[in-house]
C-alpha positions as CSV (number, residue, x, y, z in Angstrom):
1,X,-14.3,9.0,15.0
2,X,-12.6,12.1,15.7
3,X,-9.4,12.9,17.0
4,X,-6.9,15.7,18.2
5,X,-4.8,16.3,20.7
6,X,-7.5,17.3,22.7
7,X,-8.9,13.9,22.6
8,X,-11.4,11.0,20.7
9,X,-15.0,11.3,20.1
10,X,-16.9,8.8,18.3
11,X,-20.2,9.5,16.9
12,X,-23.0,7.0,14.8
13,X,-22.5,7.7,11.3
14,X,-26.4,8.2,10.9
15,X,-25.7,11.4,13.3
16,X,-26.3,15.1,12.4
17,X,-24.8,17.6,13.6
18,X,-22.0,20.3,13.3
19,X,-18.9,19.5,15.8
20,X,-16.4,22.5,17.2
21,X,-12.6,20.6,17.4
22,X,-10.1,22.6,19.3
23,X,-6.3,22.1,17.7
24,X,-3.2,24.1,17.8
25,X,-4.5,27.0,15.6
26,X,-7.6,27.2,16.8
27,X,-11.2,25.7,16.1
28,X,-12.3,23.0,12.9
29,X,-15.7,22.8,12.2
30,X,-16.9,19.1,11.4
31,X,-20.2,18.5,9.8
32,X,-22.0,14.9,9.8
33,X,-24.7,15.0,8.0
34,X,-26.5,11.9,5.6
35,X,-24.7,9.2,6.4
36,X,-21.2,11.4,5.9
37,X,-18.7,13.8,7.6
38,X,-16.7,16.3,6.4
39,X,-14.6,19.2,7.1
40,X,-16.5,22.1,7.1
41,X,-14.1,24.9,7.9
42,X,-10.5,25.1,9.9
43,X,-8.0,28.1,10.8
44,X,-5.5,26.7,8.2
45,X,-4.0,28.3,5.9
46,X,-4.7,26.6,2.4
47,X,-8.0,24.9,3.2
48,X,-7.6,21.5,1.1
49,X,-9.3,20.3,3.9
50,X,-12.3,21.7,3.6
51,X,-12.1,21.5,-0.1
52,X,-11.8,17.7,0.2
53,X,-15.4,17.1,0.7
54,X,-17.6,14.7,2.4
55,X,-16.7,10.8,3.4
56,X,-19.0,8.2,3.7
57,X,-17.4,5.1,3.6
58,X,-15.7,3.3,6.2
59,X,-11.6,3.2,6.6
60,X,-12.2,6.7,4.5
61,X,-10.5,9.8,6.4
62,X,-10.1,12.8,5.7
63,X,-8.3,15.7,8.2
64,X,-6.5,19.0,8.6
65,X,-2.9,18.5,9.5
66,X,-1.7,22.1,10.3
67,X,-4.6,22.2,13.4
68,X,-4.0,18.4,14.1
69,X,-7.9,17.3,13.5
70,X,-8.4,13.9,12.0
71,X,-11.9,12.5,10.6
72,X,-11.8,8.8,9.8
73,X,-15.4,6.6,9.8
74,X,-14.8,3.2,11.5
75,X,-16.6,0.5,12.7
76,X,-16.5,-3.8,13.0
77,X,-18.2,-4.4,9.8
78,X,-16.2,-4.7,6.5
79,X,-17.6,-3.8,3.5
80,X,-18.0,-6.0,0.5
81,X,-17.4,-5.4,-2.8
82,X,-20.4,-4.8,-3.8
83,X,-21.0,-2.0,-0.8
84,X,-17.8,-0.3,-2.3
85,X,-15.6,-2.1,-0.2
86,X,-12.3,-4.0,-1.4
87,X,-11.4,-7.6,-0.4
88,X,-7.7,-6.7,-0.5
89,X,-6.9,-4.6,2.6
90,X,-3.5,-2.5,2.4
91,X,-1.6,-5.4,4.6
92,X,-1.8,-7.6,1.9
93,X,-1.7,-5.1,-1.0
């Protein structure tokens, strides 16, 4: 899922494709590509969102908080442990 102030846009994570997202300082570029997403480039200044690489996991996010662009892969199954998943959630943790 994507969001911004300009709104939500939910893509399947087996999409592939690069993604313009308007925000406050301009345009982020979002990549989904392989079963991941990342940030691929945004008008902020330091860039640790770009440099914060790819997510590929679900409840992972990742997003640029100067333009307002957040990245986050959901979906109704859990993962086990096995899949890399936890069986604590952060509720009970």
């Amino acid at each position: 899922m994507i969001r911004s102030k300009g709104g939500e846009w939910t893509y399947p994570v087996e999409a592939e494709e690069t993604l313009i997202v308007s925000g406050p300082l301009g345009s982020t570029a979002i990549k989904l590509e392989k079963n991941s997403a990342r940030i691929e480039n945004s008008p902020c200044d330091n860039k640790t969102c770009a440099a914060a690489g790819a997510i590929t996991k679900q409840g992972q996010w990742t997003a640029c908080l100067p333009n307002n662009v957040l990245l986050i892969i959901t979906g109704s199954r859990r993962q086990t442990r096995s899949e890399g998943g936890s069986d604590v959630d952060s509720v009970a943790w």
